[in-house]
PyMOL Python script that loads the backbone (N, CA, C, O; Angstrom):
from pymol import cmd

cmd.read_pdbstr("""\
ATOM      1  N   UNK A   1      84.504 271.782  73.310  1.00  0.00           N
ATOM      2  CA  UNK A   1      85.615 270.852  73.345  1.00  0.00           C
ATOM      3  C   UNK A   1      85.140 269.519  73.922  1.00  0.00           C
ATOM      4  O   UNK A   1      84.177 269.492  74.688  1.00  0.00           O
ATOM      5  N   UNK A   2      85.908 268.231  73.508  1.00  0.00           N
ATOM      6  CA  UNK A   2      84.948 267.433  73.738  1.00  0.00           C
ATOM      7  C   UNK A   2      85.614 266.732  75.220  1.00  0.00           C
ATOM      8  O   UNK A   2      86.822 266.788  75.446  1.00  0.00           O
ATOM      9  N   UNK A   3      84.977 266.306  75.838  1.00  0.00           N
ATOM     10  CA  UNK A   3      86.194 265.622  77.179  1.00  0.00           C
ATOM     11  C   UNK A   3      87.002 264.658  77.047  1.00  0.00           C
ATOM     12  O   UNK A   3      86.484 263.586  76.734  1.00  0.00           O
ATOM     13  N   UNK A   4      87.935 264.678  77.161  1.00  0.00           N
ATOM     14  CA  UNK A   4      89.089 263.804  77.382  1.00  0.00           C
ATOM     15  C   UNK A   4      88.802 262.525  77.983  1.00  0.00           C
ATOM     16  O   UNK A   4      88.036 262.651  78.938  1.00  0.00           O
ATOM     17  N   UNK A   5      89.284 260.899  77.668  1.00  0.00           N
ATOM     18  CA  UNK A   5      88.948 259.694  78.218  1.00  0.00           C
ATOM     19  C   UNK A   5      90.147 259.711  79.222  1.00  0.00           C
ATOM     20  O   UNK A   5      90.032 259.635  80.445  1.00  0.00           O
ATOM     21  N   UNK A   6      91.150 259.806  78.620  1.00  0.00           N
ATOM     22  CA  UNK A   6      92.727 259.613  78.937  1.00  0.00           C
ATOM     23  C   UNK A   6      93.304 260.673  78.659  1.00  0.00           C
ATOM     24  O   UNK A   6      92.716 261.520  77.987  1.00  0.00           O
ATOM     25  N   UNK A   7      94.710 260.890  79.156  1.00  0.00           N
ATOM     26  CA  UNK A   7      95.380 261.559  78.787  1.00  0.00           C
ATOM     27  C   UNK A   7      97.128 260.729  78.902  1.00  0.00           C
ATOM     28  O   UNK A   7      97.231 259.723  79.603  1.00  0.00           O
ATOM     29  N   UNK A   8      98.082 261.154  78.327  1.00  0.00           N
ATOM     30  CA  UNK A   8      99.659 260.345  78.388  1.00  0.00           C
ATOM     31  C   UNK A   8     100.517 261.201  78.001  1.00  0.00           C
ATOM     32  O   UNK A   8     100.281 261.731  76.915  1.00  0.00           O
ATOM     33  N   UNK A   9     101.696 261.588  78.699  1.00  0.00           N
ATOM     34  CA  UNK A   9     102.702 262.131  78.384  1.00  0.00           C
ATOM     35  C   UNK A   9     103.857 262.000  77.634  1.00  0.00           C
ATOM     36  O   UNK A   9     104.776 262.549  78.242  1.00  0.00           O
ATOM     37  N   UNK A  10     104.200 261.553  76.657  1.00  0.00           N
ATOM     38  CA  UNK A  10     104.675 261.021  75.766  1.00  0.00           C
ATOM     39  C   UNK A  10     106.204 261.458  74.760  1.00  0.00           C
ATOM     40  O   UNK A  10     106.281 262.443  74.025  1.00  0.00           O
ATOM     41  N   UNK A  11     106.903 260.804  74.908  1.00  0.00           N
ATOM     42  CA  UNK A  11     107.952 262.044  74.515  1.00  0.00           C
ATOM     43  C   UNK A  11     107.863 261.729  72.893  1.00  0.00           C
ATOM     44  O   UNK A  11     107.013 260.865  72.675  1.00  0.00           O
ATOM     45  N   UNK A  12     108.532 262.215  71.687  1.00  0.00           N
ATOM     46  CA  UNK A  12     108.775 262.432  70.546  1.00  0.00           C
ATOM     47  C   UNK A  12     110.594 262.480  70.419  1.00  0.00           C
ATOM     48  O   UNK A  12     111.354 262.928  71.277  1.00  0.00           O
ATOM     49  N   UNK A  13     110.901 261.995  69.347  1.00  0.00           N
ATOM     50  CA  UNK A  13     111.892 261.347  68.871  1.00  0.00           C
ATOM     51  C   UNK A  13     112.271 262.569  67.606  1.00  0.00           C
ATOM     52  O   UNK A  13     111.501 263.279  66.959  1.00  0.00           O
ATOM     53  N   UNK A  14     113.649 262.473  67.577  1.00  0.00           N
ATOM     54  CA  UNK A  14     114.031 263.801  66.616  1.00  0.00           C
ATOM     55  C   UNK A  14     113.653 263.514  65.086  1.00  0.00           C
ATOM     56  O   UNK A  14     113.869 264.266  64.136  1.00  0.00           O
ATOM     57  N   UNK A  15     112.816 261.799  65.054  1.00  0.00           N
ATOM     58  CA  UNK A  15     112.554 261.798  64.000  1.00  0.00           C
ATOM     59  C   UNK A  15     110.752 261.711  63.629  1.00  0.00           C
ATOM     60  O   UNK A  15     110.238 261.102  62.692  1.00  0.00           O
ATOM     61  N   UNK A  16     109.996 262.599  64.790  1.00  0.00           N
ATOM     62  CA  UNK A  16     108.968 262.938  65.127  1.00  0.00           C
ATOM     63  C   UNK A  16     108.069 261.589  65.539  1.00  0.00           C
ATOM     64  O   UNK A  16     106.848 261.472  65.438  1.00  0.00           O
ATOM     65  N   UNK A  17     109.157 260.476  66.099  1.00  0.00           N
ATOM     66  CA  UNK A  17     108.212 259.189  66.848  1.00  0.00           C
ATOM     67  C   UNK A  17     107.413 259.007  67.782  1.00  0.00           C
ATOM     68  O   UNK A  17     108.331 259.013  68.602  1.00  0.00           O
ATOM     69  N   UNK A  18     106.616 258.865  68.344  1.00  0.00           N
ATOM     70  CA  UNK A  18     105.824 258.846  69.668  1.00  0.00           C
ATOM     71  C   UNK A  18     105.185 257.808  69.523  1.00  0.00           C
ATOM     72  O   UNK A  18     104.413 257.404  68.653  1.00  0.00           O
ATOM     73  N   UNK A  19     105.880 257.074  71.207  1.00  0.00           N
ATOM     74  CA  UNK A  19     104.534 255.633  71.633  1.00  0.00           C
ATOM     75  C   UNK A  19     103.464 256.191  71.631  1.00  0.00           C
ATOM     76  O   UNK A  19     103.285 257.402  71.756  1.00  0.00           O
ATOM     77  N   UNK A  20     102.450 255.149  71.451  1.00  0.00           N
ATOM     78  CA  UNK A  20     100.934 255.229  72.300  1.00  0.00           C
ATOM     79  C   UNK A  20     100.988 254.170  72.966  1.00  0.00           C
ATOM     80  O   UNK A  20     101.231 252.995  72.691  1.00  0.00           O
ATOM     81  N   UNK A  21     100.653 254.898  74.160  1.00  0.00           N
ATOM     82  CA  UNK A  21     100.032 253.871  75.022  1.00  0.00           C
ATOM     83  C   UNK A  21      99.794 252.708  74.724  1.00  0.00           C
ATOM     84  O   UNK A  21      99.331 252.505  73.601  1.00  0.00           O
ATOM     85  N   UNK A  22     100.015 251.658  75.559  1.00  0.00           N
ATOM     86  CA  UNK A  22      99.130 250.051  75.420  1.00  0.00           C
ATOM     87  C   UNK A  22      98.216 250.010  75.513  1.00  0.00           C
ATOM     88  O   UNK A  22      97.550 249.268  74.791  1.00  0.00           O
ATOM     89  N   UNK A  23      97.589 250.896  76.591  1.00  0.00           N
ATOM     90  CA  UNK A  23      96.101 250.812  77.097  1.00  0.00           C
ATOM     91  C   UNK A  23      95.644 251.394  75.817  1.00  0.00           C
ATOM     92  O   UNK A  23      95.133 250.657  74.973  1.00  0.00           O
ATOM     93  N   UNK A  24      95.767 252.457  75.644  1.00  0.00           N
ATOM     94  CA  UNK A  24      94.952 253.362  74.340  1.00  0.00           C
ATOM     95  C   UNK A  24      94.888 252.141  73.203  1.00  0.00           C
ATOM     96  O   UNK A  24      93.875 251.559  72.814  1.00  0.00           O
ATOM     97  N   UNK A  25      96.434 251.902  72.738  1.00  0.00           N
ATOM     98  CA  UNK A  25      96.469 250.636  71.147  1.00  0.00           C
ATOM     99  C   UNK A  25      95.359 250.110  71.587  1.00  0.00           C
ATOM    100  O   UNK A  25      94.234 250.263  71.110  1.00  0.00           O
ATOM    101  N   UNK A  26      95.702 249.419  72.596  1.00  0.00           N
ATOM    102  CA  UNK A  26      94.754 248.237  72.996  1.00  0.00           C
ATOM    103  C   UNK A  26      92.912 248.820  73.072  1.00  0.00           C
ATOM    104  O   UNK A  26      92.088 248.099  72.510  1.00  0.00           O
ATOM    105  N   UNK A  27      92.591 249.671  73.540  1.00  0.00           N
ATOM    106  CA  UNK A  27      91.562 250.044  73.307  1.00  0.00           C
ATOM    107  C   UNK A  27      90.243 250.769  72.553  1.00  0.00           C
ATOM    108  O   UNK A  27      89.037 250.832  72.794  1.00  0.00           O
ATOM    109  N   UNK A  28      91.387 251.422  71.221  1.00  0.00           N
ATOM    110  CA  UNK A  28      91.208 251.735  70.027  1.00  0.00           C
ATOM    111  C   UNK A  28      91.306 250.582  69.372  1.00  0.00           C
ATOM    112  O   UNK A  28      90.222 250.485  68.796  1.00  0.00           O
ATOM    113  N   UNK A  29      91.865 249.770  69.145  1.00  0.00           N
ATOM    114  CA  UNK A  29      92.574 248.567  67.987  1.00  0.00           C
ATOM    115  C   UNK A  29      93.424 249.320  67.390  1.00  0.00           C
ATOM    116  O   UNK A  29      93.318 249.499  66.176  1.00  0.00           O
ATOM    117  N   UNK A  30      94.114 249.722  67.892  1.00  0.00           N
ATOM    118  CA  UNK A  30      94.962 250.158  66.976  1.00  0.00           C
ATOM    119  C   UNK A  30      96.221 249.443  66.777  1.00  0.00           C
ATOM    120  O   UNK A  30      97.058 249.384  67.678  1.00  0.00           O
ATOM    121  N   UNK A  31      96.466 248.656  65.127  1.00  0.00           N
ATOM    122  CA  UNK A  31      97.583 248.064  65.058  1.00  0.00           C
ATOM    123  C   UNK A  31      98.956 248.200  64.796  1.00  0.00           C
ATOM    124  O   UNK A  31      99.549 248.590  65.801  1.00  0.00           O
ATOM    125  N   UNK A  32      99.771 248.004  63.704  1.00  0.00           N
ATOM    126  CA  UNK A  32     100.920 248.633  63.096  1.00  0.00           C
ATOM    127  C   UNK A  32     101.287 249.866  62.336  1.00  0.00           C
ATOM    128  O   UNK A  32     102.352 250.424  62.070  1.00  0.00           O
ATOM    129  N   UNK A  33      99.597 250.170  61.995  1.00  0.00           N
ATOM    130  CA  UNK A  33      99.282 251.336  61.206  1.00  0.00           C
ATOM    131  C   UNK A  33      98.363 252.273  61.594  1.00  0.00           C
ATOM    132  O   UNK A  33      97.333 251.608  61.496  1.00  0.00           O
ATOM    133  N   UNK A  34      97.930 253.655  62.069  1.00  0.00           N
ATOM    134  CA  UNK A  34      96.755 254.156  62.514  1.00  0.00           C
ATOM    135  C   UNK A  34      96.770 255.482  61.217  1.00  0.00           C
ATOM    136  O   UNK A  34      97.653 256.115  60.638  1.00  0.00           O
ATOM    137  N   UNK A  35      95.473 255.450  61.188  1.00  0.00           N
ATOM    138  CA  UNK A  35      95.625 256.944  60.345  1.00  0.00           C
ATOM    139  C   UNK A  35      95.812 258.485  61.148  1.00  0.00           C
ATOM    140  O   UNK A  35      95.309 258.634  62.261  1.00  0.00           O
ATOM    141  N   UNK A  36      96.528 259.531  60.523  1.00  0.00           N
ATOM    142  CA  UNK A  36      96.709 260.838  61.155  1.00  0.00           C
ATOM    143  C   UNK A  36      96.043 261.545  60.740  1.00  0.00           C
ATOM    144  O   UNK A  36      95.946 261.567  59.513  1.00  0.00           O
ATOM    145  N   UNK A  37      95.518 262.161  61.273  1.00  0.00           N
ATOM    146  CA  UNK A  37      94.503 263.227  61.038  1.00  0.00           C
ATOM    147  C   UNK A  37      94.938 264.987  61.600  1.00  0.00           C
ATOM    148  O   UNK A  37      94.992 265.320  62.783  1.00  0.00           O
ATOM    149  N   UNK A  38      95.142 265.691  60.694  1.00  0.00           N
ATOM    150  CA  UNK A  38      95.570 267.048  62.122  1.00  0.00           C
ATOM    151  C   UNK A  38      93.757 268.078  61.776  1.00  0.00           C
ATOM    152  O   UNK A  38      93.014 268.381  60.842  1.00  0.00           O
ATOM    153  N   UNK A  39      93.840 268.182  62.793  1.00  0.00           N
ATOM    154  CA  UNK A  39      92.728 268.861  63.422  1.00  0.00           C
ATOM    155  C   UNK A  39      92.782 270.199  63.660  1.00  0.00           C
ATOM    156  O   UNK A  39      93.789 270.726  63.188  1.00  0.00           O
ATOM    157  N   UNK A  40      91.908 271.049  64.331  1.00  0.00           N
ATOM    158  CA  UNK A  40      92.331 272.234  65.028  1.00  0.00           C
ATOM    159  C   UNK A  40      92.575 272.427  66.461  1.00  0.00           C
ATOM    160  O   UNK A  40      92.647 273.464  67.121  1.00  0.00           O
ATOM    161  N   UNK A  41      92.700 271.059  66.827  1.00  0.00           N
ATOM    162  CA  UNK A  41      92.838 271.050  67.928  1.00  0.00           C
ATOM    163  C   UNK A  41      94.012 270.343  68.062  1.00  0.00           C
ATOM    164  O   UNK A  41      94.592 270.764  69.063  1.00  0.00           O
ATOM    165  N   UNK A  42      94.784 269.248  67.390  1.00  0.00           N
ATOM    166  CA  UNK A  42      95.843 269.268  67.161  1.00  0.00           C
ATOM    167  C   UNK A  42      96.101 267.925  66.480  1.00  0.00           C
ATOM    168  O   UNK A  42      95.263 267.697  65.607  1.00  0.00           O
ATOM    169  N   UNK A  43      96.992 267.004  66.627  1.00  0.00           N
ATOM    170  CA  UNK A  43      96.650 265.802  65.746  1.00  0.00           C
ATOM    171  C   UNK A  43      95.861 264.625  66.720  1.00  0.00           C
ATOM    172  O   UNK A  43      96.057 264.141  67.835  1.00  0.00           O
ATOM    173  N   UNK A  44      94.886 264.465  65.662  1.00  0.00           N
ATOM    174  CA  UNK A  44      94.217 262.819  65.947  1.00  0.00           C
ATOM    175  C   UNK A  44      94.729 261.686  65.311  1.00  0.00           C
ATOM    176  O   UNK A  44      94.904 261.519  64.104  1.00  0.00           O
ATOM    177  N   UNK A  45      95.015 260.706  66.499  1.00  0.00           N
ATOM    178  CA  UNK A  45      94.971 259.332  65.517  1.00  0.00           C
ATOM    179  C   UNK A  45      94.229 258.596  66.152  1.00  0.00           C
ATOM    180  O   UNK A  45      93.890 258.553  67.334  1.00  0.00           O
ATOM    181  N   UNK A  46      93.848 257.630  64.685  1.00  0.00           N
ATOM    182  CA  UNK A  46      92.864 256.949  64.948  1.00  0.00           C
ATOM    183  C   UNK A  46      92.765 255.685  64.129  1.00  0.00           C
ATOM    184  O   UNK A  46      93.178 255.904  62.990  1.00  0.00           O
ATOM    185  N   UNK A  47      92.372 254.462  64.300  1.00  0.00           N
ATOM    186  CA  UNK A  47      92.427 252.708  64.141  1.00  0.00           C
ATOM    187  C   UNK A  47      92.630 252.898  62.653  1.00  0.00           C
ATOM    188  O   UNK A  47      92.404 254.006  62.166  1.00  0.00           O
ATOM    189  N   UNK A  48      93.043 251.890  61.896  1.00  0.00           N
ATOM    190  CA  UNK A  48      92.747 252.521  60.268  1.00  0.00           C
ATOM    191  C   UNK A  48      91.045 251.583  60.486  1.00  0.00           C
ATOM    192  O   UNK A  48      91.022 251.068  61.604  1.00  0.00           O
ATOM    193  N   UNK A  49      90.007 251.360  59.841  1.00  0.00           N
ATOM    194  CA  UNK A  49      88.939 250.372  59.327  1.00  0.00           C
ATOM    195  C   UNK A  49      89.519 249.025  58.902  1.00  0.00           C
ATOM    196  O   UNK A  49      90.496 248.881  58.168  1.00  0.00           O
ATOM    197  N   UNK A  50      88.884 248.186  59.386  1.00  0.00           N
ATOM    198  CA  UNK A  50      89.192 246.348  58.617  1.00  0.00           C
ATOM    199  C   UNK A  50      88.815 246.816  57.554  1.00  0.00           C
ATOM    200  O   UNK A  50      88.143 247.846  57.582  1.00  0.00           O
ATOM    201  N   UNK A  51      89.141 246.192  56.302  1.00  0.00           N
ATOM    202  CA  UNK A  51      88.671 245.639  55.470  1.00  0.00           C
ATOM    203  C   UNK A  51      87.295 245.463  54.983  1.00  0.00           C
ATOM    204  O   UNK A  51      86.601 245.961  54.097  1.00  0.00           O
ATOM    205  N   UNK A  52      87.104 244.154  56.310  1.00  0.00           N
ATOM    206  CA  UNK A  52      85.685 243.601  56.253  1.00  0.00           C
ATOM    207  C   UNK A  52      84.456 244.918  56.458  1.00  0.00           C
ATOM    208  O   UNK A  52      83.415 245.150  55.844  1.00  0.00           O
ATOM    209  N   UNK A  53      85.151 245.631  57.645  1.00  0.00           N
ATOM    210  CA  UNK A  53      83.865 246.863  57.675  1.00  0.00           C
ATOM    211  C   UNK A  53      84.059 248.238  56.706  1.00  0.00           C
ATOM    212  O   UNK A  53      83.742 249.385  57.021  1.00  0.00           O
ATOM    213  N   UNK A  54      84.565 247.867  55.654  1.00  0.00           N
ATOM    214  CA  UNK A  54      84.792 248.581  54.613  1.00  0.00           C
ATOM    215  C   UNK A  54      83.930 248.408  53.640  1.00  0.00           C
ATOM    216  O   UNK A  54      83.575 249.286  52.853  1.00  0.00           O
ATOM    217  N   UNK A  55      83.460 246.954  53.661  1.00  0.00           N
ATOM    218  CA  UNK A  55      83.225 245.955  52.261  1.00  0.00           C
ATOM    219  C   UNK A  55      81.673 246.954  51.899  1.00  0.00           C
ATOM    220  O   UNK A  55      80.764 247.351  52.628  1.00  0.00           O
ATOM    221  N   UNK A  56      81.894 247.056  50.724  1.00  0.00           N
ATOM    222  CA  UNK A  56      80.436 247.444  50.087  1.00  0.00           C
ATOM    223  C   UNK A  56      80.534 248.890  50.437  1.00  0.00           C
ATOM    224  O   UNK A  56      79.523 249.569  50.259  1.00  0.00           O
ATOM    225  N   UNK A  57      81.502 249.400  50.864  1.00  0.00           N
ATOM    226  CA  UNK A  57      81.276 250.977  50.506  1.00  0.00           C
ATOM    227  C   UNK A  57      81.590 252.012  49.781  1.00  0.00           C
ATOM    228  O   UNK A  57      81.774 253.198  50.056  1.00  0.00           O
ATOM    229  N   UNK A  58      81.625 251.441  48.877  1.00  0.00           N
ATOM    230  CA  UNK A  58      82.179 251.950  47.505  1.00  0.00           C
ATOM    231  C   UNK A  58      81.005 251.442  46.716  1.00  0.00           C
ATOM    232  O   UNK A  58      81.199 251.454  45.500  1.00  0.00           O
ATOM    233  N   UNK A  59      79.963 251.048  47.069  1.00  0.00           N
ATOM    234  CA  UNK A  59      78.697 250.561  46.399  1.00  0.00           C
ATOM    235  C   UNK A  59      77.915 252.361  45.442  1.00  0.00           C
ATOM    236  O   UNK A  59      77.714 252.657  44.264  1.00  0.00           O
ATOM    237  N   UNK A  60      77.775 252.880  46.382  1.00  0.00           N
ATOM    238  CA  UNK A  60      77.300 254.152  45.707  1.00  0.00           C
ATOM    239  C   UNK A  60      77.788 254.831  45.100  1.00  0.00           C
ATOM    240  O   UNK A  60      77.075 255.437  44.300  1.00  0.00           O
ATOM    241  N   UNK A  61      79.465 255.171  45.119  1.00  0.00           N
ATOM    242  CA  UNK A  61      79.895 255.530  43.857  1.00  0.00           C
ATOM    243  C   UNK A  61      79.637 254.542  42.702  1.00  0.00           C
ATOM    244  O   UNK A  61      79.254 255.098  41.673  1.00  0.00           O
ATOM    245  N   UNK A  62      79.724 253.597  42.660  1.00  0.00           N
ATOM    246  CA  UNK A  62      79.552 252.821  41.563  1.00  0.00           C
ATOM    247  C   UNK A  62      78.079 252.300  40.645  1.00  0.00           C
ATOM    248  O   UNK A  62      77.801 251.708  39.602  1.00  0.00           O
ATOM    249  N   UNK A  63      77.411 252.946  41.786  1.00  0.00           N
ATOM    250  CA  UNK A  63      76.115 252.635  41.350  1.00  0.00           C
ATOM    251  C   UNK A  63      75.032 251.349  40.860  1.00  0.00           C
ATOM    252  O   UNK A  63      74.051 251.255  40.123  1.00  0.00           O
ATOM    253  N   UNK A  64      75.927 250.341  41.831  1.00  0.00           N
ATOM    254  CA  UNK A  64      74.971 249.000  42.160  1.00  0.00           C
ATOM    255  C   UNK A  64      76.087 248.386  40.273  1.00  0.00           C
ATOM    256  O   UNK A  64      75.352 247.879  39.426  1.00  0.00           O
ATOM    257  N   UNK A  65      76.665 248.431  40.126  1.00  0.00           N
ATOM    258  CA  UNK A  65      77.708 248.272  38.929  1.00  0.00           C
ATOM    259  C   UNK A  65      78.664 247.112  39.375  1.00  0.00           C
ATOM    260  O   UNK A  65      79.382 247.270  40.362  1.00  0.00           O
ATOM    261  N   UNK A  66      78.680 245.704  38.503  1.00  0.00           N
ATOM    262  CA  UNK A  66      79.997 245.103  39.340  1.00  0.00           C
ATOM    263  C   UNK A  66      80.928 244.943  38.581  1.00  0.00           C
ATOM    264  O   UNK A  66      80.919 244.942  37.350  1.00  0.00           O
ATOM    265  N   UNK A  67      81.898 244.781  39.397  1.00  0.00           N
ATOM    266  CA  UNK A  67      83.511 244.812  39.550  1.00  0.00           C
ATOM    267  C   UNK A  67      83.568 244.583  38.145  1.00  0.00           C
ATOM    268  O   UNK A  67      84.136 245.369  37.386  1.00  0.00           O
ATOM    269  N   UNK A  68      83.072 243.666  37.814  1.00  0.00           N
ATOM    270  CA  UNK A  68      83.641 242.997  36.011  1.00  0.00           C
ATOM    271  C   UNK A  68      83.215 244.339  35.235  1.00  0.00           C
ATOM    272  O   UNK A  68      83.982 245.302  35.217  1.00  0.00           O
ATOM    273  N   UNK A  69      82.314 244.362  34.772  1.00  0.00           N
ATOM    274  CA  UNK A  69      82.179 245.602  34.178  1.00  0.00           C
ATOM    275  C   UNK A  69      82.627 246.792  34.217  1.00  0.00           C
ATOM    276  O   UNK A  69      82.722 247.474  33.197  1.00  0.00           O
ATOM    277  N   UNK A  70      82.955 247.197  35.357  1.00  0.00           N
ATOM    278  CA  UNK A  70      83.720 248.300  35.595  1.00  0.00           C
ATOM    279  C   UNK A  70      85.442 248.059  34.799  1.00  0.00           C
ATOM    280  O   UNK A  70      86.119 248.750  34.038  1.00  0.00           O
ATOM    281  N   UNK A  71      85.602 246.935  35.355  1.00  0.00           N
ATOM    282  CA  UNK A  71      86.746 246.317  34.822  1.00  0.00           C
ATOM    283  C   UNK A  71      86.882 246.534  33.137  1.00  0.00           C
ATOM    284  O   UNK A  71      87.775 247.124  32.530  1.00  0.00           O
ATOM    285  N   UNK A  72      85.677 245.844  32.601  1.00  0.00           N
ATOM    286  CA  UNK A  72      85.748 246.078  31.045  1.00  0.00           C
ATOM    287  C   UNK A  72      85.884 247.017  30.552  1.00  0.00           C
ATOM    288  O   UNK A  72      86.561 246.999  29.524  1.00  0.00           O
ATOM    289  N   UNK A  73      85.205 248.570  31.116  1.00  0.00           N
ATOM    290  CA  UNK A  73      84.896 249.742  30.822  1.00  0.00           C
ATOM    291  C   UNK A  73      86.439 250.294  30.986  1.00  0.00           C
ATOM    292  O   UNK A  73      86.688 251.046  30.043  1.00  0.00           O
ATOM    293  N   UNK A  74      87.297 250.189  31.680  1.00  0.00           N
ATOM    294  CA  UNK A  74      88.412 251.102  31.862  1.00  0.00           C
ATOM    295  C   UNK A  74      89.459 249.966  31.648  1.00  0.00           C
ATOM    296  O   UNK A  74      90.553 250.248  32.137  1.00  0.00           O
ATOM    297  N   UNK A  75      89.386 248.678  31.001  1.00  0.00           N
ATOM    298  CA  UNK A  75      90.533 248.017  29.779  1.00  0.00           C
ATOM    299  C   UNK A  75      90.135 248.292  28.227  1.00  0.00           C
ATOM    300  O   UNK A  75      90.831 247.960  27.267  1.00  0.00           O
ATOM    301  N   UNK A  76      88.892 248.957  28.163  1.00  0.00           N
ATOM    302  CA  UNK A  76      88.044 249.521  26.844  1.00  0.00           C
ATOM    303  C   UNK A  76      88.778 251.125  26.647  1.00  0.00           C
ATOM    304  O   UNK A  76      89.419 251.413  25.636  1.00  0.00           O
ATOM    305  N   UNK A  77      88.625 251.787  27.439  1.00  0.00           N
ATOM    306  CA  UNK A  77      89.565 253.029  27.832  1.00  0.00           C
ATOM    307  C   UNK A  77      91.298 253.152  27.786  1.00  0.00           C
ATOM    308  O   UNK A  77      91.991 254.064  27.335  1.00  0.00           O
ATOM    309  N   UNK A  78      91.664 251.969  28.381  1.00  0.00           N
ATOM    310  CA  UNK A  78      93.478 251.551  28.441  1.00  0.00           C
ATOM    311  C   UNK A  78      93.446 251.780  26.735  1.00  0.00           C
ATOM    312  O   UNK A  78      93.825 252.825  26.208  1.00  0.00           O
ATOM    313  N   UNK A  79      92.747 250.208  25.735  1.00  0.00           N
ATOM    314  CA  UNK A  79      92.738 250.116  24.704  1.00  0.00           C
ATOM    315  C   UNK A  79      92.762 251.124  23.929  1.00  0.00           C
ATOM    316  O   UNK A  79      93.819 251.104  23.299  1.00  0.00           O
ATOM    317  N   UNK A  80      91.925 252.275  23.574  1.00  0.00           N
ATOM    318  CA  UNK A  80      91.565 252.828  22.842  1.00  0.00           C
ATOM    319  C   UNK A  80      92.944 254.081  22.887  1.00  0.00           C
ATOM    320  O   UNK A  80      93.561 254.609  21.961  1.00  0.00           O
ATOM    321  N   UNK A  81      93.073 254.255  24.535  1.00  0.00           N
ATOM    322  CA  UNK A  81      94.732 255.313  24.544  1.00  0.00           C
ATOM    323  C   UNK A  81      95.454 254.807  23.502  1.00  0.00           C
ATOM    324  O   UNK A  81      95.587 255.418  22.442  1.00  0.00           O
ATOM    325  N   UNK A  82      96.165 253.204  23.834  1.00  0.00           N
ATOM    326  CA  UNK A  82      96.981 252.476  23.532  1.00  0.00           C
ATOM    327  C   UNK A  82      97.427 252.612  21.777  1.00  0.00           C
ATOM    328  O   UNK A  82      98.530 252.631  21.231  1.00  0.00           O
ATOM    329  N   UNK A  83      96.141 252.685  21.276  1.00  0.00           N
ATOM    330  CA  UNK A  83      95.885 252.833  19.913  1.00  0.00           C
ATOM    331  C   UNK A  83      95.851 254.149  19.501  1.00  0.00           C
ATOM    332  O   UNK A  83      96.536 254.248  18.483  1.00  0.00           O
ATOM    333  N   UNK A  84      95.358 255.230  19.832  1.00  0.00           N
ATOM    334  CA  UNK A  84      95.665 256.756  19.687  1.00  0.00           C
ATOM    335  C   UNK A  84      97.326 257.211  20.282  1.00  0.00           C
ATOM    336  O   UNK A  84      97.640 258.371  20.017  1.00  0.00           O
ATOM    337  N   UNK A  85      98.510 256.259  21.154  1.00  0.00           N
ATOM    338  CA  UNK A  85      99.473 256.753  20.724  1.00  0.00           C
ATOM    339  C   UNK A  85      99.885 256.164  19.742  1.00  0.00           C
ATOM    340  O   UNK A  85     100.502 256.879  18.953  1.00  0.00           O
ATOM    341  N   UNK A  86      99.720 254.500  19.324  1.00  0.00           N
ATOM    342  CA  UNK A  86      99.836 254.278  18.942  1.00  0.00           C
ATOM    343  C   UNK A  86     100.388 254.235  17.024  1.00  0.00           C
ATOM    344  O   UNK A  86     101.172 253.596  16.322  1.00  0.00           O
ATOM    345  N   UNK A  87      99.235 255.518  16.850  1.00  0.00           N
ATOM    346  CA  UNK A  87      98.759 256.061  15.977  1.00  0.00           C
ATOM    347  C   UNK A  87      99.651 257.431  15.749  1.00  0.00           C
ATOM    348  O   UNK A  87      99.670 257.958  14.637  1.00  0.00           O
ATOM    349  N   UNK A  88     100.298 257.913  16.723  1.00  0.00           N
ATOM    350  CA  UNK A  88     100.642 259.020  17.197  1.00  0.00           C
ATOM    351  C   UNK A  88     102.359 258.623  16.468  1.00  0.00           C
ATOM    352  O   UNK A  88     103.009 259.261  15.640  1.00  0.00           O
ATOM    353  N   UNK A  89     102.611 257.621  17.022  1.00  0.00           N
ATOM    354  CA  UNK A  89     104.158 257.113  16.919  1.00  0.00           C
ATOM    355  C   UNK A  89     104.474 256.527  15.643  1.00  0.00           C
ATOM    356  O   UNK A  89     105.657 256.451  15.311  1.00  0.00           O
ATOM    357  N   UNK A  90     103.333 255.996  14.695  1.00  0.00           N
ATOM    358  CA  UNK A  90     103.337 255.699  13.465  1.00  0.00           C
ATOM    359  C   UNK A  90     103.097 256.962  12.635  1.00  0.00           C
ATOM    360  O   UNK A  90     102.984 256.748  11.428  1.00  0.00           O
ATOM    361  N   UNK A  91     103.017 257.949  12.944  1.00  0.00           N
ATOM    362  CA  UNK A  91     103.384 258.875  12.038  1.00  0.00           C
ATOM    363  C   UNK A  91     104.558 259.895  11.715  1.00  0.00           C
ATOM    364  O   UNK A  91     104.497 260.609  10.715  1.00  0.00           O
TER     365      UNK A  91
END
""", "prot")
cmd.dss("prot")
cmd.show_as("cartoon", "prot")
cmd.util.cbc("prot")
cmd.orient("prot")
């Protein structure tokens, strides 16, 4: 088990609400939004990621591939549905 930094007693709301702490928000970053996680130990939350430290990680699924092309490839895909119902409804 891992040790505890803090701990807070916290009540819950009949519509399952609970503060966090200032100190904690404040020391996680945590803003308007945190992600939930349930665990086996019980629920975690935790900061969501900026943006910015997001950027480029979706690089390896894509395989060094950019945006435009990917783009072309799946309005090439939309198209071709579009035309097979198309095809579907004209008969």
């Amino acid at each position: 088990m891992k040790a505890t930094m803090a701990e807070a007693v916290v009540t819950v709301t009949k519509k399952g609400q609970a503060t966090i702490p200032k100190k904690m928000r404040e020391r996680h970053s945590i803003g308007r939004k945190a992600l939930v996680e349930d665990t086996e130990e019980g629920v975690l939350l935790k900061p969501l990621p900026s943006p910015s430290m997001e950027r480029g990680s979706l690089r390896t699924l894509f395989k060094g591939r950019r945006s435009g092309e990917i783009m072309d490839e799946v309005r090439g895909e939309e198209s071709m549905y579009e035309e097979k119902v198309s095809r579907r409804r004209a008969k």
